[in-house]
DRENDREN-159326 format. One record per residue (C-alpha): x, y, z; residue in three letters. Coordinates in pm, whole numbers, padded with zeros to 5 digits, always signed. Layout:
XYZALA...
***
This chain:
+00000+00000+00000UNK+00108+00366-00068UNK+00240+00554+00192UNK+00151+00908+00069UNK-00072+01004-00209UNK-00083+01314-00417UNK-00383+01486-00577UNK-00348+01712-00873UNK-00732+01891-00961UNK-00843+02046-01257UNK-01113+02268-01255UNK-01314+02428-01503UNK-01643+02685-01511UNK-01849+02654-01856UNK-02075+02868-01997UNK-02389+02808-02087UNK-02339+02637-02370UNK-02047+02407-02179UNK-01738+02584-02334UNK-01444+02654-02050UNK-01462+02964-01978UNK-01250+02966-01682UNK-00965+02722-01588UNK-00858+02604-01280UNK-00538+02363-01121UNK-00392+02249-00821UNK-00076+02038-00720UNK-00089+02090-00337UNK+00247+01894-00305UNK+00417+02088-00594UNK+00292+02420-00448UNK+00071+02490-00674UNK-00273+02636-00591UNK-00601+02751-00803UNK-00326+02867-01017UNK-00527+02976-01406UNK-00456+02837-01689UNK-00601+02880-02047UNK-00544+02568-02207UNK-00522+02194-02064UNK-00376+01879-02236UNK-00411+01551-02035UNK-00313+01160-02137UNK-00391+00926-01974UNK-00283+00561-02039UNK-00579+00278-02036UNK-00339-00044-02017UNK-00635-00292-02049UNK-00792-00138-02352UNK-00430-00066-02481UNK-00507+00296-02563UNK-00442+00639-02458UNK-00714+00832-02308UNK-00738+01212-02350UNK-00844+01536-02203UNK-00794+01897-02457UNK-00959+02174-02301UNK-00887+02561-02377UNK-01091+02861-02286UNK-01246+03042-02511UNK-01030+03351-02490UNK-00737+03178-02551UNK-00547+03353-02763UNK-00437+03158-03110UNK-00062+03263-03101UNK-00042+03123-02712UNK-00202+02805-02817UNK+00035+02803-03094UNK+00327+02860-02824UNK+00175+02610-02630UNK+00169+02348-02860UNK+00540+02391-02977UNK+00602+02330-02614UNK+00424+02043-02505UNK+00554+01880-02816UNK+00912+01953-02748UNK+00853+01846-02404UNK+00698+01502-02493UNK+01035+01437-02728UNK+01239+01514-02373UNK+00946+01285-02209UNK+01031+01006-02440UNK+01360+01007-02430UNK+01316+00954-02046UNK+01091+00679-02072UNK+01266+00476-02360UNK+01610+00582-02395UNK+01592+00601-02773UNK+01789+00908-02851UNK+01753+00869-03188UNK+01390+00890-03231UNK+01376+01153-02972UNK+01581+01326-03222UNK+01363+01330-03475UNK+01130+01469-03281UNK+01263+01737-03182UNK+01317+01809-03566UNK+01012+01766-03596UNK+00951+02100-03312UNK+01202+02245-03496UNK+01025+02213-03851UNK+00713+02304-03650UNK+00837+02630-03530UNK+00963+02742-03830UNK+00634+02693-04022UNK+00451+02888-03794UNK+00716+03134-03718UNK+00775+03055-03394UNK+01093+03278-03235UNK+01239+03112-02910UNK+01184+03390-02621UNK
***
């Protein structure tokens, strides 16, 4: 059995037509509370059914260049991610060309 558990929340207020307007997370033991956010992205892997299981939410004010920021980012974090988790430096190399080839296309500049 676990000794300590962790809880990380999301929370989000719709409108009413159920769009997120407002965003919402905590990570108590990372210090982190009812900090705002205006865009989510959450896997989660369902071993049994062999898939991965996902969560995209974004307020409606989000503004497209952030998203665009945002996506660069979680990408190029996911190549670091997978290098991590398998090892394989050479596919996590291509990925990151990949962020690279992304960037460029949408004229990202590194800030």
């Amino acid at each position: 059995m676990s000794v300590h558990t962790s809880e990380i929340s999301i929370k989000v207020a719709l409108d009413e037509n159920k769009i997120p307007e407002k965003l919402q997370w905590s990570a108590p033991d990372g210090g982190v509370h009812s900090e705002e956010s205006k865009a989510v992205l959450l896997s989660v892997w369902d071993h049994k059914a062999q898939e991965a299981l996902r969560i995209d939410l974004w307020t409606k004010d989000m503004p497209l260049d952030e998203m665009k920021v945002f996506f660069h980012q979680t990408l190029t974090a996911m190549a670091d991610t997978f290098q991590r988790a398998t090892s394989d430096e050479k596919m996590s190399d291509t990925m990151r060309d990949f962020c690279d080839y992304f960037a460029e296309k949408l004229e990202l500049t590194k800030k």
